[in-house]
N, C-alpha and C positions, 0 to 999 in steps of 0.2 A: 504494500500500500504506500504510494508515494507522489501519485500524480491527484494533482485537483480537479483536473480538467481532461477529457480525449477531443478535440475539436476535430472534425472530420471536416473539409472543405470540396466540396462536386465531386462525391465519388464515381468513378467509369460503374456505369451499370454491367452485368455480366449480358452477352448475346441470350437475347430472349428468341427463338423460333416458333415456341408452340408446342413444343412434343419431347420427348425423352431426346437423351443428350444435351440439354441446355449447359452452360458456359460452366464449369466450376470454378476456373479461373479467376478467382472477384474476390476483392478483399471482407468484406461483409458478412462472415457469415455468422454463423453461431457459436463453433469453436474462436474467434475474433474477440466478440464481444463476451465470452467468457472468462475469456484473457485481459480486456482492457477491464473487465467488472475487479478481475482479480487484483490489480496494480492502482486503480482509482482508491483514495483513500477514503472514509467514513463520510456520507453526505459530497463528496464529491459529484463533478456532472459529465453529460455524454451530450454535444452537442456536433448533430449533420446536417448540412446545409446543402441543400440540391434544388437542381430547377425542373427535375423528373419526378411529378408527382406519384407516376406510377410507380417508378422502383423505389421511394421513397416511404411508400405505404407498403409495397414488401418489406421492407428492412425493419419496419415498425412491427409488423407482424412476426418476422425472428425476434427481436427486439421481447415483443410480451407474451413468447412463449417461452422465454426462459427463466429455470425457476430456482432455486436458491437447492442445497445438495441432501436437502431434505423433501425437497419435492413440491415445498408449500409456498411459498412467498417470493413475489415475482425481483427478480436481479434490477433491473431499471424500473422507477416510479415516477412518476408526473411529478415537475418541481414547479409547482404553478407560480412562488413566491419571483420562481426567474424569470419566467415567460408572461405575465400580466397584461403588459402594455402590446404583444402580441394578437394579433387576431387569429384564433383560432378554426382552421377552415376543416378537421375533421379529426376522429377519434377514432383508434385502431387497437381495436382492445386495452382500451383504456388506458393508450399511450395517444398522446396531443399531435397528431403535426399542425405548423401555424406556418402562417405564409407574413412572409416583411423581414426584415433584418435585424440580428442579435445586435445585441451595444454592448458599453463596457461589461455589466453585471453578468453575459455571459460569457467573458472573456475575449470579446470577441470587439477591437479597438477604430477597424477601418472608417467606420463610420461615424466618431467619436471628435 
């Protein structure tokens, strides 16, 4: 446990086709974020920024199906104290994505 923050900035989506064989190739997956859960420290955050709504609601969907090593309680949680002034444009099991730009509070300075 040592980082505060994983900021993820337009990840390449993996090739989608439609059928068996899709891309494994992609940094996203589940085994990823079990690793960045493991090195984030206590109350730390996980913030992705994409302009691909669709694979952005897949990854939210890895995202809230992963569950702590007992089975019960989900590894990433809504931190709504950071996303407020956000508009929130949908909910992926009961993970947030919002559409607009993070500011400093989520470490994120460019637009600051």
């Amino acid at each position: 446990e040592s980082l505060t923050q994983v900021l993820i900035n337009f990840p390449e989506p993996p090739l989608w086709s439609g059928g068996d064989g899709e891309s494994t190739l992609h940094l996203l997956t589940a085994d990823f974020f079990r690793s960045a859960h493991r090195v984030l420290e206590a109350g730390g955050s996980l913030t992705i920024l994409s302009d691909n709504s669709r694979y952005i609601a897949s990854v939210l969907a890895t995202l809230a199906d992963l569950k702590d090593e007992e089975g019960n309680e989900p590894l990433f949680v809504d931190r709504r104290e950071l996303t407020a002034d956000w508009k929130r444009s949908q909910v992926v099991r009961d993970l947030p994505l919002f559409v607009g730009l993070p500011g400093e509070v989520c470490g994120h300075f460019a637009n600051s």
